[in-house]
N, C-alpha and C positions, 0 to 999 in steps of 0.2 A: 276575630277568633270565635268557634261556634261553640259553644258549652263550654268557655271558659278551658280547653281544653287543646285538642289537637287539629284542627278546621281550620284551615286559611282560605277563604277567597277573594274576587275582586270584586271590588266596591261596586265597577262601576255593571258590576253583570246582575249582581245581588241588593237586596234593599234589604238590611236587617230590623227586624221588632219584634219587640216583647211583645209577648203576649196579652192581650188584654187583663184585665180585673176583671177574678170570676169564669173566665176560661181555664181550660186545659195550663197548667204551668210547660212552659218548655220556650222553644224559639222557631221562628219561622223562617222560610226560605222564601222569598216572595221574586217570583216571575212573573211574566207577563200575563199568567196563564193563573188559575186557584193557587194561595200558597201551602206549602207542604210542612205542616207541623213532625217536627222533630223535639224530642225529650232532649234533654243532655246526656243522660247515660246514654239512651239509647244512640242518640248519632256518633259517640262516639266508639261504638263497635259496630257500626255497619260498615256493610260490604263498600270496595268503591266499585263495582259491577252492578250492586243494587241502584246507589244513586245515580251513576250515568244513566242507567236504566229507565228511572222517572227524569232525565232531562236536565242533571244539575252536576258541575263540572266540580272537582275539589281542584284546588293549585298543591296542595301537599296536604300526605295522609300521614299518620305515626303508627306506630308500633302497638298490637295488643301482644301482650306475654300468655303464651301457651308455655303452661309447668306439667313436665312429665315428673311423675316419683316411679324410681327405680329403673338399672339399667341392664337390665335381662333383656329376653327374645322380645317381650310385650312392649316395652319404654324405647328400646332402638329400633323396634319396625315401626313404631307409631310416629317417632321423629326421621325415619326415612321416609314413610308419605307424604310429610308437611312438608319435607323441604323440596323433594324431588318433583310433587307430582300433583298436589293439592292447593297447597297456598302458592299466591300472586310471591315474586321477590321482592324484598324490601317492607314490606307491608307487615309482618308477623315473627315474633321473636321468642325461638325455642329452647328452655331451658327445661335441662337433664338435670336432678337429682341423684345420686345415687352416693352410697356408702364404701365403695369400693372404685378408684380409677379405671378399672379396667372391664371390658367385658368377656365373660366366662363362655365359650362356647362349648356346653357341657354335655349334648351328646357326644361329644369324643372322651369324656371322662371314664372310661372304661379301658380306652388306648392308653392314656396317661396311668393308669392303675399294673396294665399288661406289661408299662415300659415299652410302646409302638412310638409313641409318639412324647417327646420331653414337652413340661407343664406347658414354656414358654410357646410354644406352638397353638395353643388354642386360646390363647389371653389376648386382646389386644383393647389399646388403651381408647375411653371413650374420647376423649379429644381431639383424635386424629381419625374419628370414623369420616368426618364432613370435616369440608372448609369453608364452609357459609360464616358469611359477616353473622348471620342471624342467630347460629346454632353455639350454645354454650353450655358447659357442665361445670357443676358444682358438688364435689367433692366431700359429704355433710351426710349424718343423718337425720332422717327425721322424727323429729319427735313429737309434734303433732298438725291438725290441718283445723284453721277456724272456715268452716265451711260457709256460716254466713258474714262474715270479715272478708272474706278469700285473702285467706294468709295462711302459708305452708312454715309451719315454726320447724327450723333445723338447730343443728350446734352448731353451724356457722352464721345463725341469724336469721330472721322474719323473709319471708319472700311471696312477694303478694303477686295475682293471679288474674287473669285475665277467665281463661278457660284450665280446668286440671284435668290430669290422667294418672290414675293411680294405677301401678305395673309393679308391685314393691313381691307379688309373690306371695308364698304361705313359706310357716316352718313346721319343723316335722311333727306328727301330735304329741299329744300328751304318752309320754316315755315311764309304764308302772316299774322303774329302778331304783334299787336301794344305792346310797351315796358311797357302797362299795363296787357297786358293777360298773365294771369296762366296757365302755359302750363307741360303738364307732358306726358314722353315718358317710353318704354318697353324694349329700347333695350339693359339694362346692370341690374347689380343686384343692383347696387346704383339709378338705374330709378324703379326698381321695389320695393324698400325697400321705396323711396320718396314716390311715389303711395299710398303704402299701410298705412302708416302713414297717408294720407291724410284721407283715406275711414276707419280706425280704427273708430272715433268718430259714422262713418254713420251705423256702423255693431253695435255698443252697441243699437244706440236707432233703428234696426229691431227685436230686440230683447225684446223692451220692449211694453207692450202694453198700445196706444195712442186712443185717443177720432176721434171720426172719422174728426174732424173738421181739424188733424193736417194734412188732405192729402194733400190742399190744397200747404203745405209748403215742398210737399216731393221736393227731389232735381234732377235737370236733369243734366246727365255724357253722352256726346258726345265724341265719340272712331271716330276719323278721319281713315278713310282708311279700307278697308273690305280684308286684305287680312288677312293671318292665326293668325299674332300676334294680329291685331282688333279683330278676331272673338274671339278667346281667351281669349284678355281680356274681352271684351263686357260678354261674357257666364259664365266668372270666378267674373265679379261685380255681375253679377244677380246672383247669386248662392250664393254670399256672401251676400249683400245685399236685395233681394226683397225673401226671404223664399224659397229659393231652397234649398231637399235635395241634399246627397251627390251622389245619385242615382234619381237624379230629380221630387222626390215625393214633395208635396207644406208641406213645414212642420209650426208652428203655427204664424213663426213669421210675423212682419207688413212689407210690402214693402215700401221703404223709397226713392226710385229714381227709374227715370225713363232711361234708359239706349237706347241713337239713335246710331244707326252706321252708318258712311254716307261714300259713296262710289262713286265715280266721274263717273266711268265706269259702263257700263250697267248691269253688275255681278260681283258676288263676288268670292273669288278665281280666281282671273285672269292668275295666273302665276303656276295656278295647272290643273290637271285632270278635268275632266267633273262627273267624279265618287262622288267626296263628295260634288257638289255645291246645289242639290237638295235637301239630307238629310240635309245640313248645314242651307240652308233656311229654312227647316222644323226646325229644333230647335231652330233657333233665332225666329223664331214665336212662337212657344210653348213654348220658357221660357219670352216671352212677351220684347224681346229686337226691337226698331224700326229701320225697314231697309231703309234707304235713298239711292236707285239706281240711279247713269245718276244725280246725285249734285254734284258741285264744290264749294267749301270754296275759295269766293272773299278775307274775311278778317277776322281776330279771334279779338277781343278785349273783353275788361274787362268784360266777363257774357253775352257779343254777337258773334254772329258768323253770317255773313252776308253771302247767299248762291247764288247761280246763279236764273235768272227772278226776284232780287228785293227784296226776302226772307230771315228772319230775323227768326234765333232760339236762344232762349236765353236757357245758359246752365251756371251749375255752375262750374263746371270741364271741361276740355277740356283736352283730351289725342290722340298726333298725332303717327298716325302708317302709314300714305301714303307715305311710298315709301322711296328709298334712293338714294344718290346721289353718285358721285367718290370724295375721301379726296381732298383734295386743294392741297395735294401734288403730285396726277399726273397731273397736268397741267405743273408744275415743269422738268415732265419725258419728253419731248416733242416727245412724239411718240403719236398719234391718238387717240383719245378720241370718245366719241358715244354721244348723245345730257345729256345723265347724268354725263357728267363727269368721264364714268366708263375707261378701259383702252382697248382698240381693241386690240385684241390679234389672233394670228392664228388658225386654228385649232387642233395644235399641243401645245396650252397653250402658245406656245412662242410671245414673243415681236417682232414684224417685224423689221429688223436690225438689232437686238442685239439676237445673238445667245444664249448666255450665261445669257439670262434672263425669268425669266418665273411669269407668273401670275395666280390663282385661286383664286374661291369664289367669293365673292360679289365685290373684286376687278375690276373683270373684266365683258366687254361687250357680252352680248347674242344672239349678232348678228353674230355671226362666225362660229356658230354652226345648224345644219340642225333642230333639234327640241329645243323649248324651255326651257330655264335650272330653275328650281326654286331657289330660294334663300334657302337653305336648308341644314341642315349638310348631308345629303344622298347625293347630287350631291357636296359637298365639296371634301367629302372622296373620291369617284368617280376620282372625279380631281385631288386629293394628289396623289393618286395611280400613275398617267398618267404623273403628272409630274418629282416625283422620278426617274418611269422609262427612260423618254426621258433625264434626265438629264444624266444617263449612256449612254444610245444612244447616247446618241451626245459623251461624253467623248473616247466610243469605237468605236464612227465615224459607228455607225447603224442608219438606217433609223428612226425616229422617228413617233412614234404612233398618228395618231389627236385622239382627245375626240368625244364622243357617248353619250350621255348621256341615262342612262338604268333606268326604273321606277319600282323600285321594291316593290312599293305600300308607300302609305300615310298615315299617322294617326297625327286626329285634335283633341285636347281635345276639350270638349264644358262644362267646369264647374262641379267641384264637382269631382267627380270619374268616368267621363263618357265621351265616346270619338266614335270618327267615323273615321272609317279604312276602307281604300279601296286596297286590296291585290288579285292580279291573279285573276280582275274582279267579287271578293266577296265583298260585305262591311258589315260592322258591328257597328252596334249601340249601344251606350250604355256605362254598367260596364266591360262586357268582350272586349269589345274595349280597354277600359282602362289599363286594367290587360295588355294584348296584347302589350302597348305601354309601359310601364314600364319595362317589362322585356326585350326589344329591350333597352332601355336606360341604364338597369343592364348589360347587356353584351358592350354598350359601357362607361361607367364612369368611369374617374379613380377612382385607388383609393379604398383600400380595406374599410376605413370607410364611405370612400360615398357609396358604394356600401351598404352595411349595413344598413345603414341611408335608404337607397331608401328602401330596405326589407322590414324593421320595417313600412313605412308610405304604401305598397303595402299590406301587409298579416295582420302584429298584429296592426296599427291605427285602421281598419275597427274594429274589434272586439272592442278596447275601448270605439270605440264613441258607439257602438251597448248596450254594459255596463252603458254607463252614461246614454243614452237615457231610460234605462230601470230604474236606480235610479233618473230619475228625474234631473240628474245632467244638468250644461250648458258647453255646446261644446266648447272647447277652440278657441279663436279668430285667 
């Protein structure tokens, strides 16, 4: 056995010796040829493509443990490289952290809000993504990482590490609320199901027809933050609420709120392209949502929201989407933080220090990189790629690859069935925007009954509502 450890060969190919007194500590591989000094730590994470490489045969290899934290877009694309396309089989053993069974696939979280598509259709559970003997998940959070231990302390217990990937995500920032303001947020499908439950009540009475006296009592919903999840929702209330078809025609019902989106920065989409921020202003204007550019939110309380020069808007909903911060748990990691809290990382995704560590997604900071990265599953994936790969790099001791990040175009829903795509400096407005963005999301969901489910609300919904619309019938909520 070589390092006491994982190495089996045969005797009769190998001569094993210590190393002399006064040499290098470690052990050697002695051939016919110069012998090949191996550490213990080190032989036992080397490659077996390396060693056959210089000449020397293993009889059986073991397992290092690659730990991913967190199971979003970052933590499942980074374990569908290793398993599918990177690592040898059998050789390498990938374990999922996450707080949550199931994965969220949460650009459809705007569907699930409209009522297009029921929750269970975009959930699916991480256990049944693969069926690799290698691929395991563990149901736990975490509560912190000894980086030089390599041990991931959870509430289901210590979990020690071969190589890590931290994918855990941000949460939303610092929220200036008093403990009486009602606040509701976008970023999960339990934020999105609270939401909609909210605005259920406001969708029956657009529905019904009122004396003009009741406009006075319609209700105003302030969406904090203009970036894609704001405008999204903002575009996805008005289409529910104030009589927007599903193709943006004004259809019979009463508009019952007034919908503001307020935004600190001097434009919207700040962390995107130039391509959709003109069309996206054109439709928050045409579907009568109010835009508040260059405003900052001093303070939210019970039905106020007090604004920068002194300014008071009073709202009766309040939904925050400005922005997010790094978990509380990398201040814990003590490697270098950026003024969010996110985690500085190199251009290579790695942790400065810690070889054997690496970060992606909303985890980490955007300063390391030559262009700016969105918050986004397109530049997640991006990342998952780069850092599978580099984790073999490093393992077969190859240079590692930095990140680039590539724009291979965007698409915004804006409410209803209509959306705006900016692709190889085209864009597209509208239903066929839509269509467009749907079947980008069918080729990635898991899941042979989500995929299904997304079908049915892409091809044959249009057609039923088209039907009831013709019998007179009411639209399901």
């Amino acid at each position: 056995m070589l390092g006491g450890a994982k190495y089996l060969t045969r005797a009769h190919e190998y001569a094993f010796a210590r190393a002399p007194p006064g040499s290098q500590r470690g052990l050697s591989l002695s051939l016919s040829r110069k012998p090949v000094k191996l550490n213990a730590g080190t032989a036992e994470r080397m490659d077996v493509r390396t060693l056959r490489a210089r000449g020397e045969e293993l009889r059986n290899v073991g397992s290092s443990k690659i730990v991913i934290l967190g199971g979003g877009f970052g933590g499942i694309y980074v374990a569908q490289h290793l398993l599918s396309c990177c690592l040898p089989p059998k050789q390498w053993e990938v374990n999922l952290i996450n707080c949550n069974p199931h994965f969220e696939f949460k650009p459809l979280l705007p569907d699930v809000l409209a009522g297009r598509l029921p929750p269970k259709c975009i959930t699916t559970r991480l256990d049944s993504l693969w069926t690799s003997e290698n691929y395991h998940v563990r149901v736990a959070v975490v509560t912190g990482v000894d980086l030089k231990k390599h041990i991931v302390k959870t509430t289901g217990g210590n979990v020690d590490y071969d190589y890590l990937v931290i994918a855990l995500g941000a949460a939303p920032g610092v929220v200036p609320a008093d403990r009486g303001a009602r606040l509701f947020f976008c970023e999960s499908l339990d934020d999105c199901l609270r939401l909609r439950e909210h605005v259920l009540p406001l969708m029956a009475t657009s529905t019904t027809k009122l004396p003009k006296r009741t406009d006075r009592k319609r209700r105003t919903i302030a969406v904090i933050g203009a970036g894609p999840t704001g405008i999204e929702v903002a575009c996805e209330l008005t289409h529910m609420l104030n009589g927007q078809g599903n193709r943006g025609e004004t259809t019979g019902g009463r508009a019952t709120a007034d919908i503001v989106l307020i935004e600190s920065s001097s434009h919207i989409l700040s962390t995107w392209g130039r391509g959709l921020r003109k069309p996206a202003e054109d439709t928050l204007k045409h579907v009568g949502v109010r835009l508040l550019t260059g405003t900052t939110v001093k303070r939210i309380a019970k039905g106020v929201i007090r604004l920068n020069g002194g300014r008071i808007l009073r709202a009766d909903t309040v939904i925050w989407s400005g922005g997010l911060r790094g978990l509380p748990l990398y201040r814990s990691l003590g490697t270098p933080l950026d003024a969010d809290d996110r985690i500085r990382v190199m251009p290579t995704l790695r942790l400065p220090g810690h070889p054997n560590v690496f970060a992606l997604g909303d985890a980490v900071s955007t300063g390391a990189f030559s262009t700016p990265v969105p918050q986004s599953a397109q530049a997640a994936h991006q990342q998952a790629g780069l850092v599978a790969d580099n984790i073999r790099n490093s393992i077969e001791e190859r240079p590692l690859r930095t990140f680039h990040y590539r724009e291979l175009g965007v698409v915004l829903p804006i409410g209803g069935r209509r959306a705006i795509a900016s692709i190889m400096g085209f864009t597209l407005n509208g239903h066929t925007a839509w269509v467009l963005e749907k079947a980008l999301f069918l080729a990635r969901i898991p899941g042979l009954t989500n995929k299904l489910s997304l079908l049915d609300a892409v091809a044959l919904e249009p057609l039923a509502d088209r039907g009831r619309r013709r019998l007179g019938w009411p639209q399901p909520a």
